[in-house]
C-alpha positions as CSV (number, residue, x, y, z in Angstrom):
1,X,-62.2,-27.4,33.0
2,X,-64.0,-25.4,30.3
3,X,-61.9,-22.8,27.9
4,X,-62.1,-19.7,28.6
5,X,-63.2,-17.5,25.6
6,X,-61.6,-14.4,24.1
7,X,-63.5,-11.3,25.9
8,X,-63.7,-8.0,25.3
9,X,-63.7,-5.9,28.7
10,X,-67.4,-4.4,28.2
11,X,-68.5,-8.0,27.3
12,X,-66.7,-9.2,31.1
13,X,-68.3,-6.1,33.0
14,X,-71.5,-7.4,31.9
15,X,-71.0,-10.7,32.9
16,X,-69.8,-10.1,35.9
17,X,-72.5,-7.2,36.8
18,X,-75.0,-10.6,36.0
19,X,-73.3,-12.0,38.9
20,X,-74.4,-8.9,41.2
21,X,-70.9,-6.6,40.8
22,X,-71.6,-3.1,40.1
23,X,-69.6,-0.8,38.3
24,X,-68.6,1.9,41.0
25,X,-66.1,4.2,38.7
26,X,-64.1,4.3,35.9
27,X,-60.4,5.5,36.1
28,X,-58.6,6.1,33.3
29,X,-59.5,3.2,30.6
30,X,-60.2,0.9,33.8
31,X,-63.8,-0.2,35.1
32,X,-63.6,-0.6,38.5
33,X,-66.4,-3.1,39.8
34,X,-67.0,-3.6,43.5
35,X,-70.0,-5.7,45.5
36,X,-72.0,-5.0,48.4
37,X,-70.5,-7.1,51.3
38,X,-67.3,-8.3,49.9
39,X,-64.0,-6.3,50.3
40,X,-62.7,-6.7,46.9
41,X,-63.0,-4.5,43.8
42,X,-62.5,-5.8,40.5
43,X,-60.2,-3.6,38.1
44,X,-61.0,-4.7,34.2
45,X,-59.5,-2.3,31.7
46,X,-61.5,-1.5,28.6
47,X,-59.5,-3.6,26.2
48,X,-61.0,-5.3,23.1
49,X,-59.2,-8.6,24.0
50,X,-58.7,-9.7,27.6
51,X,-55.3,-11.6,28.5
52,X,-56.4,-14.9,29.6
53,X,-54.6,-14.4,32.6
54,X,-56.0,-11.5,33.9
55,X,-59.2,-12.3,33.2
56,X,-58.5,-15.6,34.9
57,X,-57.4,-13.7,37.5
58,X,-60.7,-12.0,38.0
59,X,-63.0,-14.6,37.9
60,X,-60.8,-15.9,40.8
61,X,-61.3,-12.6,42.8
62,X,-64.6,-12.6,41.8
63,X,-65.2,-16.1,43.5
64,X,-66.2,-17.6,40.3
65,X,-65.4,-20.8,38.4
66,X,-64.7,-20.8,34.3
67,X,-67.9,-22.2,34.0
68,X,-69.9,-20.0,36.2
69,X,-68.6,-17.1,34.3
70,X,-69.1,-18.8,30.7
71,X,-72.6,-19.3,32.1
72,X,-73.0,-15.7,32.6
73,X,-71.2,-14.0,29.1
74,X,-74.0,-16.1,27.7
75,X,-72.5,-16.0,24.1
């Protein structure tokens, strides 16, 4: 299983917008993602760190692996 890096919550918006999620509104300090053809929305808060967990969390809801989404932060 790969780590998964610190990330700020721009930096996982963009990587998850590589994987076709598109940021549909913003509430409060939260970016709300959603995709066409899957019921799920994706809530990432603006934060300059991530909890691992949450972001975890995400990528799960996301149908993503660790390594899919390390793939797509491109550091």
């Amino acid at each position: 299983m790969a780590r998964l890096p610190v990330v700020s919550g721009r930096e996982a918006v963009r990587a998850f917008t590589e994987a076709g999620w598109i940021e549909k509104r913003r509430e409060g300090s939260h970016m709300i993602l959603g995709k066409p053809g899957v019921p799920v929305v994706l809530s990432i808060p603006n934060h300059k760190e991530l909890d691992k967990g949450l972001l975890r969390g995400q990528i799960r809801k996301a149908g993503l692996t660790v390594e899919e989404f390390v793939k797509l932060l491109k550091l």
